[in-house]
C-alpha positions, -999 to +999 in steps of 0.1 A: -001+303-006+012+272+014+052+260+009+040+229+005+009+206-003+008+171+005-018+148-015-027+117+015-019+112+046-005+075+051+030+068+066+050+085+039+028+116+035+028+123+073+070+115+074+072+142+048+050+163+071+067+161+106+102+171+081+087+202+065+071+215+095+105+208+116+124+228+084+098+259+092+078+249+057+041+265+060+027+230+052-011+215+047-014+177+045-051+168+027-065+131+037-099+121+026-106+098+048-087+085+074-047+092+087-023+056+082-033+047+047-030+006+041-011+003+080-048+016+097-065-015+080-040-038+089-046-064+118-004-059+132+025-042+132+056-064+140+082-052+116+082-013+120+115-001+144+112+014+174+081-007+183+094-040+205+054-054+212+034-059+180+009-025+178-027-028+158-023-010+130-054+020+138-029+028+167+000+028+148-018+056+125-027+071+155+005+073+167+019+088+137-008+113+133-005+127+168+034+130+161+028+150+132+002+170+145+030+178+175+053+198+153+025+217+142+011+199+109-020+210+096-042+180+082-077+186+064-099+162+061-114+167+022-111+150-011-093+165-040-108+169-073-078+181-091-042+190-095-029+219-116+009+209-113+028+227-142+043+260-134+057+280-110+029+276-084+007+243-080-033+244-074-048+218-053-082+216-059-113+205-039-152+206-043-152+240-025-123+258-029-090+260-044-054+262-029-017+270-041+011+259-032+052+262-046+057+226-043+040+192-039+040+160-025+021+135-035+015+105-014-017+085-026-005+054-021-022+023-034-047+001-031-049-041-032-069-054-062-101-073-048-119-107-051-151-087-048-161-112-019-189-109+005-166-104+037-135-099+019-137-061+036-157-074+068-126-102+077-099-078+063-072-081+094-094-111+108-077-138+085-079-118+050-043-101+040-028-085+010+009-085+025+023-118+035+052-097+046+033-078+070+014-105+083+026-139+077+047-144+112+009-140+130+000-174+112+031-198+127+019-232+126-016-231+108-029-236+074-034-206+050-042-200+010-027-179-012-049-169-044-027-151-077-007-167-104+017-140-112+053-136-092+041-117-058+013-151-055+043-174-058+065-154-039+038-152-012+035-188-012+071-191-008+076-167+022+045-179+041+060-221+037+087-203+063+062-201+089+028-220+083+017-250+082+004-255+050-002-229+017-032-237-007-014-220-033-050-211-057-053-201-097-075-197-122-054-216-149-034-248-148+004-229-143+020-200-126+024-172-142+054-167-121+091-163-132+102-196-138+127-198-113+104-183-087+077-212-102+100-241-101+107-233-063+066-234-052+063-266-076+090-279-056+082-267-019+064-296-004+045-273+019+023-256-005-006-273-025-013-260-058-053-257-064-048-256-103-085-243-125-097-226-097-113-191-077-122-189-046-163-188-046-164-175-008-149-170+023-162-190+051-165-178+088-186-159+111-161-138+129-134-143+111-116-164+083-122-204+091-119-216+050-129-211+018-151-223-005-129-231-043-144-239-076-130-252-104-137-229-132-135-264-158-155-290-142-176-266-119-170-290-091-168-271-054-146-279-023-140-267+010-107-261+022-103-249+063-077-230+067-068-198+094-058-173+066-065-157+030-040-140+014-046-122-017-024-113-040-041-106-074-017-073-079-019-035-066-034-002-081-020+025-073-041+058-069-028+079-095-059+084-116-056+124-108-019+124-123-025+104-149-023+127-178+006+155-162+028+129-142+052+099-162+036+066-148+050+036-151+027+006-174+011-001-141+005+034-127+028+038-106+044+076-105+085+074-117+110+093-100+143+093-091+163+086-056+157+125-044+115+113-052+109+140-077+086+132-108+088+149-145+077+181-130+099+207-113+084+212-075+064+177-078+076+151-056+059+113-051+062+094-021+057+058-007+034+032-027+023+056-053+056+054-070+075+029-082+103+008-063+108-032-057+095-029-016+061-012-004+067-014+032+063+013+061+096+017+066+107+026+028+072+049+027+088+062+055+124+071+040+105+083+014+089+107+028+116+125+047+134+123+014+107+141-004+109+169+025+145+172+020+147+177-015+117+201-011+133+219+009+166+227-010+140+228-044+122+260-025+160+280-015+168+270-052+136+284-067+116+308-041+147+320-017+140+357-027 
């Protein structure tokens, strides 16, 4: 019987290890596959205190892992098959075993929705992006596209005309999707050139991004566009498909709570992208982690303090 069970090991899962192990909480982190979540795939880390040089973001996760491994974390490398999270104590189960635990903190986080490209995943942090936040300072000066209709596209668009050259703003239909406000503001931005009719047909380069290859999804005809950067922003799943019939989710997916991250279910907390809040950064996956621990904490004295 653990204290506490934490469900993926990105930013905000390993936070709300390093605070439950530094509270004396018998704690067991599962990851199945790698430590860092979405920061490990991305190219660099600018905007994260504490770091005054950009740090790739593989050693950034590494960073992080060996921190929580140093007060004593313990971090298993296996994928979960299911989640028993009603009642007094919570089962965590795997292919091979089962565990319990009195609370849980689930940490999942999300993925980016795909073009399905060949070398979408190869040039991922090599001039392909799904966070313009995280990455748009890195293109200062050059010429990048943005492909998405809706309001993260055009907001996108709109951050990355601070720095870049030039945005190919690119969608499949001949207007934004956008809040109109935020719409009226890319129509207007003379930096950013809307591609109306359009998908991108295939990212061009041999060791990283150099342009795109558009097609016009009326007429059929093709054009080449060189440009330094890709950013996609065709929306974000998040990976609650093992909650999805025991935790409230939002339309989306994404797992509701309140400002102390606990969900529907006494003992059940949700951290970082997973649930849903107007910022998925590091830093807020961060808070949210050693929020979770907190009120974990106090949840366990409240309910197990025998």
């Amino acid at each position: 019987m653990k204290d506490i069970i934490i469900v993926g090991g990105g930013l905000a899962g390993l936070t709300a290890g390093m605070y439950t192990k530094r509270a004396g909480l018998d704690t067991l982190l599962f990851e199945k596959m790698f430590p860092g979540g979405q920061a490990a795939t991305t190219s660099m880390i600018e905007n994260y205190p504490g770091f005054d040089d950009p740090i790739s973001g593989p050693d950034f996760a590494m960073k992080i892992e060996n921190h929580a491994r140093r007060f004593g974390l313990e971090i298993q490398y296996d994928e979960i098959t299911g989640l028993e999270l009603e009642g007094r104590i919570k089962k965590v189960i795997t292919e091979n075993k089962e565990y319990q635990a009195k609370a849980v903190i689930l940490a999942m986080g999300a993925e980016p929705r795909k073009l399905g490209l060949e070398k979408e995943d190869e040039f991922r942090g090599r001039g392909v992006s799904y966070c313009a936040t995280c990455d748009g300072a890195f293109y200062k000066d050059r010429d990048v596209a943005v492909v998405g209709g809706g309001d993260t596209a055009a907001e996108d668009a709109l951050f990355l005309a601070q720095y870049v050259n030039k945005v190919y703003l690119i969608h499949r239909r001949d207007a934004l999707r956008a809040t109109k406000i935020i719409a009226d503001r890319v129509v207007g931005n003379k930096k950013i050139e809307k591609i109306w009719d359009s998908r991108v047909e295939a990212i061009l380069g041999e060791e990283q991004v150099t342009g795109i290859r558009a097609v016009n999804v009326k007429t059929g005809e093709k054009q080449e566009i060189k440009l330094d950067g890709l950013f996609i922003a065709i929306g974000v799943r998040p990976n609650s498909e093992l909650i999805r019939n025991t935790i409230t989710l939002s339309e989306a997916g994404y797992v509701l709570t309140n400002d102390s991250m606990e969900t529907n279910i006494p003992g059940v907390f949700a951290v970082g992208d997973l649930r849903q809040k107007p910022l998925l950064q590091l830093i807020t996956a961060a808070s949210d982690g050693a929020v979770a621990a907190y009120t974990a904490q106090k949840y366990l004295i409240q309910n197990f303090d025998e």
